[in-house]
C-alpha positions as CSV (number, residue, x, y, z in Angstrom):
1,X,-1.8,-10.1,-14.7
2,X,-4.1,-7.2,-14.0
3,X,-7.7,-7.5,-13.9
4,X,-10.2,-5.0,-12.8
5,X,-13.7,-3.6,-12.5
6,X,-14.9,-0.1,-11.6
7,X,-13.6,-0.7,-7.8
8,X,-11.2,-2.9,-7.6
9,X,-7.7,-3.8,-9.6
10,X,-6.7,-7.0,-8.5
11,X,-3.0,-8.0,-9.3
12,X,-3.0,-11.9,-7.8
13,X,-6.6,-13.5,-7.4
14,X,-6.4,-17.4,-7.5
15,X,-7.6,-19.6,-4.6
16,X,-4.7,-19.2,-2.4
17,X,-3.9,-15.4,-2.2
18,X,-5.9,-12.8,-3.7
19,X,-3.5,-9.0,-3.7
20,X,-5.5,-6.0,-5.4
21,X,-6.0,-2.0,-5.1
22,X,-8.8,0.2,-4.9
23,X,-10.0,2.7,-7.8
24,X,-12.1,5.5,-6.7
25,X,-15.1,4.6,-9.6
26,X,-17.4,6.2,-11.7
27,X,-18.9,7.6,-9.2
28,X,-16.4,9.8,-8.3
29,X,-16.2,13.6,-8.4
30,X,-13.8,16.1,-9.2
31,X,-16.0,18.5,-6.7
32,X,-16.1,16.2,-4.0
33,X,-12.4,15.0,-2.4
34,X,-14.1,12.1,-0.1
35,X,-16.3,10.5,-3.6
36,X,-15.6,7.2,-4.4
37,X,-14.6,3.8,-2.8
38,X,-12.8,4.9,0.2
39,X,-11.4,2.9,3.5
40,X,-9.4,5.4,5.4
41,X,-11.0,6.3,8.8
42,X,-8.6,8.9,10.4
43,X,-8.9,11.3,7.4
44,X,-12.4,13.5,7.6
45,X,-14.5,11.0,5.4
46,X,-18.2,10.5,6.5
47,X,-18.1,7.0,8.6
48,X,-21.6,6.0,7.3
49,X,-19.4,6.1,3.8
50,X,-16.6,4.4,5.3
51,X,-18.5,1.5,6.7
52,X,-20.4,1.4,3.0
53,X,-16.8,0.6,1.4
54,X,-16.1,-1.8,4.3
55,X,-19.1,-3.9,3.2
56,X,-18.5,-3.3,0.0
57,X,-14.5,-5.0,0.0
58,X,-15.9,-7.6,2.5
59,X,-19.1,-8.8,-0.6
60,X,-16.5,-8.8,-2.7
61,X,-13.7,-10.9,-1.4
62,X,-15.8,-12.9,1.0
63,X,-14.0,-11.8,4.1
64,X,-15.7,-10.6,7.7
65,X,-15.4,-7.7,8.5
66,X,-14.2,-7.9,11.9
67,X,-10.8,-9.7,9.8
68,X,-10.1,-6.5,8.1
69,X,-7.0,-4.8,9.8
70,X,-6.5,-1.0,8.8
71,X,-3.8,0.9,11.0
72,X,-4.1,4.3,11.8
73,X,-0.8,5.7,9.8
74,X,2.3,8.0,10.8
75,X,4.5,7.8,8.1
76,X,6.6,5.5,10.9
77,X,8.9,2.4,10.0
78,X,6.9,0.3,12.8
79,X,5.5,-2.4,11.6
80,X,2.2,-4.8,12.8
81,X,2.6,-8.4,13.3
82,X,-0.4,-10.8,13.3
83,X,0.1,-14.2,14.2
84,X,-3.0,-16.4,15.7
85,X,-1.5,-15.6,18.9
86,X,-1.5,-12.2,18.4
87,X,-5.0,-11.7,16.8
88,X,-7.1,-10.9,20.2
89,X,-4.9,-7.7,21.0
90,X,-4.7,-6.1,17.9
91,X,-2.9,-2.3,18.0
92,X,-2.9,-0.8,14.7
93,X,-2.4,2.6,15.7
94,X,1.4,3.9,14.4
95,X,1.9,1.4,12.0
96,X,2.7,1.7,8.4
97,X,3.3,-2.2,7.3
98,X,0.9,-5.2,8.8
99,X,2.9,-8.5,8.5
100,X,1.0,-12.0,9.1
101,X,0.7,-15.5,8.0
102,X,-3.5,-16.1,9.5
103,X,-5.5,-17.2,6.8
104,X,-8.6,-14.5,6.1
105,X,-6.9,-11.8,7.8
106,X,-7.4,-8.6,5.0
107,X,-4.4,-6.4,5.6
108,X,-3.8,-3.1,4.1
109,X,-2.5,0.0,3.9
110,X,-3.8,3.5,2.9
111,X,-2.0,5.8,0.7
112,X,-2.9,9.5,-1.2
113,X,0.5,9.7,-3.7
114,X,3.1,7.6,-1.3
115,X,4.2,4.3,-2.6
116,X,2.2,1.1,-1.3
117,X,4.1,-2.3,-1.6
118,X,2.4,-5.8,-1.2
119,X,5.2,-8.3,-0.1
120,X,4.4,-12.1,-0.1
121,X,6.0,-15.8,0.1
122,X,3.7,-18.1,-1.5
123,X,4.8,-21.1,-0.5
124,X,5.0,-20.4,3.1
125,X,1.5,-17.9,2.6
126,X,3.6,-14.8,4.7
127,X,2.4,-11.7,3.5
128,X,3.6,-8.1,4.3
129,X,2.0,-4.9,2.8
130,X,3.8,-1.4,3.6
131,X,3.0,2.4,3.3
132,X,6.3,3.8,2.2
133,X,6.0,7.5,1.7
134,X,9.8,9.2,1.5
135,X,9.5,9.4,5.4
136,X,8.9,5.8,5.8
137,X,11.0,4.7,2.5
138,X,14.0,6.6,4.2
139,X,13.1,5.4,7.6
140,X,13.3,1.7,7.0
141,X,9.6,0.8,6.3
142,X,10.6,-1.9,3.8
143,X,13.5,-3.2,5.6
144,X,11.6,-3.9,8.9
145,X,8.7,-5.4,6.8
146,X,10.7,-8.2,5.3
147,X,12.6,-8.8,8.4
148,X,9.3,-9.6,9.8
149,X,8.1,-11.4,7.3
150,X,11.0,-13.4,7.6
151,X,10.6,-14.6,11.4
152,X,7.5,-15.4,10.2
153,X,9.0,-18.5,7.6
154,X,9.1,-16.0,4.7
155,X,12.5,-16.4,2.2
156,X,13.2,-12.6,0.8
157,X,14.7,-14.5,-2.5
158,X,11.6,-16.8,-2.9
159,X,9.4,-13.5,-2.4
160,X,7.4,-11.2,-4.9
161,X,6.1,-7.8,-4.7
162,X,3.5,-5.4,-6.0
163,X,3.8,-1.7,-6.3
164,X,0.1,-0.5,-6.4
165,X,-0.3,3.0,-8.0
166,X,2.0,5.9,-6.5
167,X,3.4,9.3,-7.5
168,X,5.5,8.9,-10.7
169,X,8.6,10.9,-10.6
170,X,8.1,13.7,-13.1
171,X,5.3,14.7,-10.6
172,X,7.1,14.2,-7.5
173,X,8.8,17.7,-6.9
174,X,10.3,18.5,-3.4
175,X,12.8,20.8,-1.9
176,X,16.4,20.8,-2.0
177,X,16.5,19.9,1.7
178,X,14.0,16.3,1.0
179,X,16.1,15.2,-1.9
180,X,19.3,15.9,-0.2
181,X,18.4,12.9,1.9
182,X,18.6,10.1,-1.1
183,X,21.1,8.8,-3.4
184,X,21.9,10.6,-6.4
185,X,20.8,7.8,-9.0
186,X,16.8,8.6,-7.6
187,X,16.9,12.6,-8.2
188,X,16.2,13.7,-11.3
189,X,17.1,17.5,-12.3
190,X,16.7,20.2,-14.8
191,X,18.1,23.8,-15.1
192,X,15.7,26.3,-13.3
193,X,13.5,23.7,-11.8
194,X,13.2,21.9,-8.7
195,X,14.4,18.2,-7.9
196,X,12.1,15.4,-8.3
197,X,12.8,12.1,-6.6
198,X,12.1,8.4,-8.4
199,X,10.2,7.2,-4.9
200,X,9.0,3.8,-7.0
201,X,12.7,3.2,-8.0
202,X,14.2,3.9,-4.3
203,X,11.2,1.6,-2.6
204,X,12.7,-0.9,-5.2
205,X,16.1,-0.7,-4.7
206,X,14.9,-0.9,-0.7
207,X,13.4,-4.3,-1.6
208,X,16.4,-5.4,-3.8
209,X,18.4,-4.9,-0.7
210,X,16.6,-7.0,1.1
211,X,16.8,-9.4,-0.9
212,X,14.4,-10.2,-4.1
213,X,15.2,-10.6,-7.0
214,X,14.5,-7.6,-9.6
215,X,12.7,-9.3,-11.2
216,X,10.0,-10.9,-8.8
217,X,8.9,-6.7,-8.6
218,X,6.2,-5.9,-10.3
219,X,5.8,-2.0,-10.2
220,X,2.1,-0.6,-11.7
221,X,3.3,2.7,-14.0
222,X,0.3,4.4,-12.9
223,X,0.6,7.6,-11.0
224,X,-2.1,8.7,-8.7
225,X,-1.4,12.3,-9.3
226,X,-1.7,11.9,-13.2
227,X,-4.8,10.5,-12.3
228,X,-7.2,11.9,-9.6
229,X,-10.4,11.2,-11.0
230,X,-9.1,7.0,-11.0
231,X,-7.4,7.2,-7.6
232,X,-6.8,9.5,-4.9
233,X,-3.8,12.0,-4.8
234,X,-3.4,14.1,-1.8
235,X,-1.6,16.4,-4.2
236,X,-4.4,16.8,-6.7
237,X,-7.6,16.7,-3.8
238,X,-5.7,17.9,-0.3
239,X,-5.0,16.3,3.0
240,X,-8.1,15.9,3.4
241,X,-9.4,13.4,1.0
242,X,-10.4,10.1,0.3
243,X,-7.5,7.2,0.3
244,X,-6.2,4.3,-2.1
245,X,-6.8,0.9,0.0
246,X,-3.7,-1.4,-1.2
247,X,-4.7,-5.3,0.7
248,X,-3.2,-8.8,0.4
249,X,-5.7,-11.9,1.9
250,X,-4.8,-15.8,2.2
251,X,-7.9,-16.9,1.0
252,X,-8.4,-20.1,3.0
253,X,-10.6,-18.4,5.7
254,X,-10.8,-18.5,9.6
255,X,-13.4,-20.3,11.0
């Protein structure tokens, strides 16, 4: 069940797990790419704003700041593993999926029209979130998440997953040569126009593969590129813009 304010849009929220997305806000412009509630720190946005929407997420699920984990990006398959082992050597750069089972750890992923997924086991508390553009989707970004979360304790069949707000596939256009690379069932075509590819649908056929259930997926309809001035579209703004922050926290904290 959805519930959200002018920030935040929080999908699970009880006092084990709490698994939400960002909205840019009200206070966001159509004249300004960066406006609005913002954690990516690799893209061009002002750091003075970035640590503003740091405190900001932190107020608001009680966390520390120093427990929220944001890799630096590449559109890889590589994913991050926490454990408490693992915590005092943290390398988030190149990773597009952050995997852990530490209590208060925020973990997250930024995306600007690619798909995010939220992964998690809730009786063993594993959690995996994933940045699956078609790079990523194609490269094995969802496949290598629940592997992980599966030497972890995780059980793909006993798992359930969120698909935060994404590109919808009557906006998702690409070339010939892009949507040569997936099955036929995710392209959709019409005469005199160019290919569009389902990316929601593939990512959940990925995690079908892998083994949950159809109907443990939850997939949110909205599409950031319908809607720039509630979320961020790199489509819509550019590159260089402000980014969706897509998190999953067990909420029994770290001392």
């Amino acid at each position: 069940m959805k519930q959200e304010d002018d920030t935040f849009r929080f999908y699970v929220r009880n006092s084990c797990l709490t698994v939400g997305t960002t909205l840019r806000g009200t206070d966001a412009s159509a004249s300004d790419p960066y406006s609005g509630f913002s954690l990516c720190h690799y893209t061009g946005d002002d750091k003075k704003h970035f640590r503003n929407c740091l405190k900001k997420l932190c107020q608001t699920l009680g966390a520390d700041e120093g427990h929220v984990v944001v890799p630096r990006q590449t559109h890889s398959a590589n994913v991050l593993v926490l454990t408490e082992e693992s915590l005092s050597h943290i390398e988030p750069e190149d990773k597009d999926a952050i995997v852990t089972n530490v209590p208060g750890i925020v973990t997250g992923i930024n995306t600007a029209d690619c798909v995010p997924v939220v992964i998690y086991d809730a009786e063993t508390m594993v959690t995996g979130v994933a940045h699956a553009g078609w790079r990523g989707a194609l490269g094995g970004v969802i496949g290598n998440t629940v592997k992980a979360m599966a030497m972890l304790g995780a059980i793909p069949g006993r798992c359930k997953a969120i698909i935060a707000p994404s590109i919808c596939s009557k906006c998702f256009e690409v070339g010939e040569e892009v949507a040569a690379l997936f099955p036929e069932a995710f392209i959709h075509r019409e005469r005199g126009c160019k290919p569009h590819v389902d990316l929601k649908g593939f990512v959940t056929s990925r995690l079908v593969g892998e083994g949950l259930a159809g109907n443990s997926i939850y997939t949110d309809p909205d599409c950031t590129l319908c809607r720039p001035d509630k979320f961020y579209s790199a489509r819509a703004l550019g590159i260089s813009s402000g980014r969706n922050f897509t998190f999953a926290v067990m909420n029994n904290h770290l001392e």
